[in-house]
N, C-alpha and C positions, 0 to 999 in steps of 0.2 A: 540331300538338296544341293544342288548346282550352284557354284557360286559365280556370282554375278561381278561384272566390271564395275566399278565405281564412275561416274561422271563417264561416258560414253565418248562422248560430243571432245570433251576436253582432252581426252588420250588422244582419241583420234588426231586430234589437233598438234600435240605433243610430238606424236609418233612421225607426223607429216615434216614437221620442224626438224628435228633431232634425227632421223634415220634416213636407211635406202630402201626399207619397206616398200613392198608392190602395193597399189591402189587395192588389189582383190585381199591380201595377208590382212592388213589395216580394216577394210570393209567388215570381213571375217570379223578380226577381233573381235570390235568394235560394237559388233550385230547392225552395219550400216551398208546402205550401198554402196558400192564402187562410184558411183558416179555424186556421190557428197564427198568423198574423198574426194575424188579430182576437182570439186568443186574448192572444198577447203583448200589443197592446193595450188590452184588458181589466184586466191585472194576471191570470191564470189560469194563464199559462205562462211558461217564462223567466225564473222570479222566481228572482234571484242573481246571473243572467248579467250580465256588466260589455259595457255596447256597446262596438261595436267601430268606429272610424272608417272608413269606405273612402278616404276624401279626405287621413288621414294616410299609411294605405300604401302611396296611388297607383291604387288600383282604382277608384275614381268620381272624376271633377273635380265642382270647381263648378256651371259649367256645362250639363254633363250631369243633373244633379237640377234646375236651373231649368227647362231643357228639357220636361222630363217633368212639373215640377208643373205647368206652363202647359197641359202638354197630358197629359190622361190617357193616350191610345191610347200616348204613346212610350214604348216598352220601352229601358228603360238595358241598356248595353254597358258590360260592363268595357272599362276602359282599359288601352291597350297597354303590356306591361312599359318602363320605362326601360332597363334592362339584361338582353340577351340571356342565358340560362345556357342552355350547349350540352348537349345531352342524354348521357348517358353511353351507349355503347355494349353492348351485352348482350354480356356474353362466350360464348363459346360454342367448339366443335371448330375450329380452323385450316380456312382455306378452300384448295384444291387444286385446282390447275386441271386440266382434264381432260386435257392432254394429260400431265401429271404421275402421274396416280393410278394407273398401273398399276405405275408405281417405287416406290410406298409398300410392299408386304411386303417387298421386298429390302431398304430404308430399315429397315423393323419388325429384321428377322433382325439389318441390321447395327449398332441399338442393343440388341436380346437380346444379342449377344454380346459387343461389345466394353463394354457399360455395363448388366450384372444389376442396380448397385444404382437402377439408373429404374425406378419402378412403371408403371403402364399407364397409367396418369393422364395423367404425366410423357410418356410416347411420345406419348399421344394430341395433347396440345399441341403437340407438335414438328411430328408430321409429320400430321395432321386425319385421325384411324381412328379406329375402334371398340374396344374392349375387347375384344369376340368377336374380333375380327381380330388382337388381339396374342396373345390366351391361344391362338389357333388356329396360332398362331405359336410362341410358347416352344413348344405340347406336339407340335408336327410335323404339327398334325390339319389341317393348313390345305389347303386342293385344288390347291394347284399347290405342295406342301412340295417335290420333288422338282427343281424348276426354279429356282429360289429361287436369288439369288448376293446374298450382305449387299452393302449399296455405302452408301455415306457420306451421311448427308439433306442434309448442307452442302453436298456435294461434286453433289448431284441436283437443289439449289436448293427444295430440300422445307423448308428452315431457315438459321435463319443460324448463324455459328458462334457470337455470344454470345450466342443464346439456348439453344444445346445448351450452352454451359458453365455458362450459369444454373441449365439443369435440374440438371446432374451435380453441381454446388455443392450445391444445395441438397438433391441427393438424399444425398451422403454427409456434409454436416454432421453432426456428432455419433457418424460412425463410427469403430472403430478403427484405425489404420492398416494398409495392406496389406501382406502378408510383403516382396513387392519393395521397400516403399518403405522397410520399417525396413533390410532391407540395404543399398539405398543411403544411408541415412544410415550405417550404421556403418561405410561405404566411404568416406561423405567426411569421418566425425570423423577415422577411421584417418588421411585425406590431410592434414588439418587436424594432429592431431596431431603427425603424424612430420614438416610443414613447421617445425613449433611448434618442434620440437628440434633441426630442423638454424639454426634461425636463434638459437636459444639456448644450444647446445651448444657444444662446442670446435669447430675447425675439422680438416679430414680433412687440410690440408696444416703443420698444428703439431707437432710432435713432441712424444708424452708425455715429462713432463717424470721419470720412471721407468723411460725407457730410453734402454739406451745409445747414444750418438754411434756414426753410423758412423768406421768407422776410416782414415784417407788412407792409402793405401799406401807414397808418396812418403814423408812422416813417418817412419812403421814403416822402410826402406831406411836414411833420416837415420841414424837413431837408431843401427840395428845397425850403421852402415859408422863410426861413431864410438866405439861403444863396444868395436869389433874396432881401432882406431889407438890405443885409450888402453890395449887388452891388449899390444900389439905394445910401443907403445915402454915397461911396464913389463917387457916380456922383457929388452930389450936395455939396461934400467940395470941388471940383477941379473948 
């Protein structure tokens, strides 16, 4: 990609000021006509504009202007960036390789079903389809609806798994929870709780302190085979 001049209008302006540049070298640069140059030179056009240096931001050296005053014919060359900035990538639909793309409705079916709250958006990024193709999907309309078996995109290599968990994060952000998941939570306050009481509570092997001692049998025997010797020998004082 060609790199472009910075502020146009204001080198030009700069270059009118500051050099002996010819009106066509300047124009050149510039990408302007010869005759807004003369104009800019003039005082006719440009009046406000602040020049602008090329030899501060690194777009013309020194050099390159002696160059060129000495010799009309040379046309100046911006100077090559210092520092490389890599081009950003154009995002666009997931690329799928062909040997892949016939796994994609089965992929589509088996995030319809196991994950409704993904929009089509959402699939399309996962697995690189169409919109027509998932809506042909949810409503059955689709030409091979009949053959169709859901299968996993992670599991087909259509996707990775943290990017399907990015989607579904971010698809149910801000929803409210599902019936299953509030019964598991009040399955495990329930487990939570009733731990909470056995390790707070009295023990199962303590005996309340409100009932009665069991009774030794031996004792009770004692008891009665003594108080049958203390009746006997008050028989035989009388």
């Amino acid at each position: 990609m060609a790199q472009q001049l910075l502020m146009p209008k204001a080198t030009a302006v700069w270059l009118v000021d500051n050099t002996s540049l010819s009106f066509d070298q300047i124009a050149e640069f510039c990408s302007m006509h010869p005759l807004e140059i003369k104009a800019i030179a003039d005082g006719e056009a440009a009046q406000g504009i602040k020049g602008l240096d090329p030899l501060m931001n690194g777009q013309l050296s020194r050099e390159e202007i002696e160059r060129a005053e000495k010799n009309p014919a040379h046309k100046l060359k911006i100077a090559p960036p210092k520092v490389r900035v890599p081009e950003s990538k154009r995002k666009g639909p997931r690329y799928t390789p062909v040997s892949k793309r016939q796994d994609r409705p089965n992929a589509i079916l088996w995030l319809v079903r196991n994950h409704p709250e993904l929009e089509n958006a959402a699939i399309s990024r996962l697995v690189g389809t169409t919109k027509n193709t998932i809506e042909a999907i949810r409503e059955r309309t689709h030409w091979n609806s009949a053959n169709l078996v859901p299968m996993d995109p992670v599991t087909l290599g259509l996707c990775t798994q943290i990017d399907l968990d990015l989607e579904v994060e971010k698809a149910t952000r801000g929803l409210p929870p599902k019936p299953e998941d509030l019964a598991e939570e009040e399955r495990l306050l329930s487990a939570s709780q009733t731990q909470e009481w056995l390790s707070s509570g009295p023990s199962f092997d303590q005996k309340p302190k409100d009932e009665d001692e069991e009774l030794d049998a031996a004792a009770v025997f004692a008891k009665l085979s003594s108080m049958k010797s203390s009746t006997d020998e008050d028989e035989e004082g009388h």
